[in-house]
C-alpha positions in Angstrom: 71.2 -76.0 -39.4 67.7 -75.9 -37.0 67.6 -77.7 -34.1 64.4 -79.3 -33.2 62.8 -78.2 -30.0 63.6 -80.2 -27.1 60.6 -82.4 -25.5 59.8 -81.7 -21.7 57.3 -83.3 -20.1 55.7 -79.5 -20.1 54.9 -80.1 -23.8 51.0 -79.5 -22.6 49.8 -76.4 -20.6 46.9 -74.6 -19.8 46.3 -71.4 -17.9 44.4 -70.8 -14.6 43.0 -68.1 -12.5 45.9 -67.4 -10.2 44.2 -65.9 -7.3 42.4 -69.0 -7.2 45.3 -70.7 -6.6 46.3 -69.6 -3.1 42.8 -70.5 -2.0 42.8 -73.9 -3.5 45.8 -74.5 -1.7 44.4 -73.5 1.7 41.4 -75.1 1.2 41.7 -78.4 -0.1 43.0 -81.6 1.5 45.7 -84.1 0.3 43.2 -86.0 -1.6 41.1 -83.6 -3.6 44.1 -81.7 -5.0 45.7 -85.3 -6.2 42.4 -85.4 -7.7 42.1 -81.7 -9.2 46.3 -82.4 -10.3 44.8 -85.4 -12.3 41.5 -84.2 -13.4 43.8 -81.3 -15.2 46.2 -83.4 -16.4 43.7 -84.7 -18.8 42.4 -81.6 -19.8 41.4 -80.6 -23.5 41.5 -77.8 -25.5 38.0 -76.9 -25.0 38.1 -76.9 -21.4 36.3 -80.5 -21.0 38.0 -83.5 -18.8 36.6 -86.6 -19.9 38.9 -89.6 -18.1 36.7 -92.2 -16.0 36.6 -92.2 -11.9 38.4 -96.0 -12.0 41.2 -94.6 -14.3 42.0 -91.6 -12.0 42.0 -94.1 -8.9 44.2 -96.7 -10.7 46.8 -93.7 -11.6 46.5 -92.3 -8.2 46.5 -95.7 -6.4 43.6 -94.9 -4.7 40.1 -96.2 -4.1 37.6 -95.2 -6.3 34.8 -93.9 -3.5 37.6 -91.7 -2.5 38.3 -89.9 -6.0 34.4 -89.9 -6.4 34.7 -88.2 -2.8 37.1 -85.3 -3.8 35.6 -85.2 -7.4 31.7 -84.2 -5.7 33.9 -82.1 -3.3 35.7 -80.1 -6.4 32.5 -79.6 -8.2 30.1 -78.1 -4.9 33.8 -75.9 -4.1 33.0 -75.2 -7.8 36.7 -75.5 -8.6 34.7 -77.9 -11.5 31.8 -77.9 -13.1 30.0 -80.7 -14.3 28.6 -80.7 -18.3 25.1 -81.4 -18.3 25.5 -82.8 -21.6 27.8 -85.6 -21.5 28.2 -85.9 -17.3 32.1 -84.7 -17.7 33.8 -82.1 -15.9 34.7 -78.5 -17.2 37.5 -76.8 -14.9 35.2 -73.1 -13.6 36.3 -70.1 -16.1 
């Protein structure tokens, strides 16, 4: 008999730069990296994050100036990049 594979809520992953993470934690404050921690939750497979501003704020519970704040602050740290195609965001390779 084959047991299915249990479901975590780790079902989805993606990987990162490492080293960059020890500086994103130093650098950022509270808000951007609830931001950044959302932003990559809705990351694809190609590397795009297309979720609107309000939905981010309304998961978060916070005002929408402040995740439009933290999102211009993650792209000029360029910890994101925005796609000049569409106006998304594209984590930095």
């Amino acid at each position: 008999m084959i047991r299915p594979k249990k479901k975590t809520s780790f079902q989805r992953h993606f990987t990162m730069n490492q080293a960059a993470l020890l500086t994103i934690a130093n650098e950022l404050n509270h808000d951007q990296m609830r931001v950044l921690m959302a932003l990559l939750a809705d990351l694809d497979y190609d590397n795009y994050i297309q979720v609107a501003q309000m939905d981010i704020a309304d998961a978060l519970k916070m005002q929408k100036t402040n995740v439009s704040r933290a999102i211009k602050n993650l792209i000029d740290f360029s910890i994101i990049l925005k796609d000049p195609r569409s106006g998304g965001a594209k984590p930095t390779d």
